[in-house]
C-alpha positions, -999 to +999 in steps of 0.1 A: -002+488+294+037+487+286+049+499+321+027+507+356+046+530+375+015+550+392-025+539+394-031+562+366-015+538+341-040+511+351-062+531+323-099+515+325-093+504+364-132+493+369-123+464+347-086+457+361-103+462+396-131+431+382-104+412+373-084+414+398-113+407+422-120+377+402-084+366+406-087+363+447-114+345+442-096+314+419-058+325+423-049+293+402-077+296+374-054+324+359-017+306+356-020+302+316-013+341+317+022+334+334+032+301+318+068+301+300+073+336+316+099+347+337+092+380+359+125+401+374+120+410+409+147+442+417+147+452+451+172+484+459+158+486+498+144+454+525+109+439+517+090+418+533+050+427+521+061+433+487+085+404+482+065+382+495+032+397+476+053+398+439+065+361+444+034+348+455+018+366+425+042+355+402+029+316+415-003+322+413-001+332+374+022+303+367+056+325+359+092+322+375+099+348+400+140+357+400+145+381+430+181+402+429+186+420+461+205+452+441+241+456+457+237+427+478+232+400+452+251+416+425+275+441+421+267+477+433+251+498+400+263+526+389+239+553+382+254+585+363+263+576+324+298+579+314+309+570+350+346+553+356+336+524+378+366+518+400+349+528+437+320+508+455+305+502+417+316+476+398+284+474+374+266+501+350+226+498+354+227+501+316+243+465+316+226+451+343+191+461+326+200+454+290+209+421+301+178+412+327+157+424+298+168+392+280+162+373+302+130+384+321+093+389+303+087+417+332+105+437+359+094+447+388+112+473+410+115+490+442+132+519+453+132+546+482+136+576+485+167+587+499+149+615+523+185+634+517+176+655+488+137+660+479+141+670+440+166+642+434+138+617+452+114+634+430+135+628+400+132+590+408+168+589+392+167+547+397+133+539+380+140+565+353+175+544+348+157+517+341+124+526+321+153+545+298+171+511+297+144+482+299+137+469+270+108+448+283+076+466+309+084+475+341+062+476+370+066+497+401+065+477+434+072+511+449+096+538+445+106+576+462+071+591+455+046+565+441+031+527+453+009+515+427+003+485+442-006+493+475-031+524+456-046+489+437-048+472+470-065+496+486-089+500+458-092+460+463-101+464+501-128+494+494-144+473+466-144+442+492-157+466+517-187+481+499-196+444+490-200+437+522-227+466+532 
């Protein structure tokens, strides 16, 4: 899979859903996947679950997790194209994602909506920016209308569950 931005890119989930299962059960048997790898953690809103979730993931494979707190970390992107960047942006997220692509194997993003305007939340104008400039996959940690993996989790959890009975 090049990008997971909803469960339904998980494609055959009864075997992501074994693996992952298998995973919890020896979270160090699996860090060849992540060795000489480098994941890009974006965040555009707080985290605590999800930050800490992604990083400890990221350890358990055996890659490098770089977080950048978007606008707090860096400079403040700029979304629209062709914009004149001489407000409260001082960085195009065509940059900022050309050049994280070099350097990252992976990004993972999160985004809110901005409960202001429903069809511009439904556009999912941030994650869109990026897909259009990532050059490398992209994996949603959540955005305006979607949380893949909490969906995965809670797959996880069920699975655990029925076990159990």
């Amino acid at each position: 899979m090049k990008n997971f931005l909803s469960f339904a890119d998980a494609g055959d989930y009864r075997a992501l859903l074994a693996q992952a299962l298998d995973i919890k059960q020896n979270p160090y048997g699996y860090q060849h996947v992540g060795k000489n790898k480098t994941v890009g953690l974006i965040f555009f809103n707080p985290s605590l679950r999800t930050r800490l979730s992604s990083l400890k993931a990221a350890y358990n494979l055996g890659a490098q997790a770089w977080v950048l707190n978007a606008g707090a970390d860096s400079w403040t992107l700029e979304m629209a194209d062709g914009a004149v960047m001489n407000g409260t942006t001082q960085e195009h997220i065509k940059d900022a994602i050309a050049v994280m692509s070099q350097y990252c194997d992976v990004l993972g993003v999160r985004t809110f909506p901005t409960l202001k305007d429903k069809e511009a939340d439904y556009s999912e104008e941030v994650l869109s920016k990026i897909l259009q400039y990532a050059t490398v996959p992209v994996i949603s940690l959540e955005s305006a209308t979607l949380h893949p993996l909490q969906s995965f989790a809670d797959l996880i959890t069920v699975a655990e569950t029925k076990q159990k009975e």
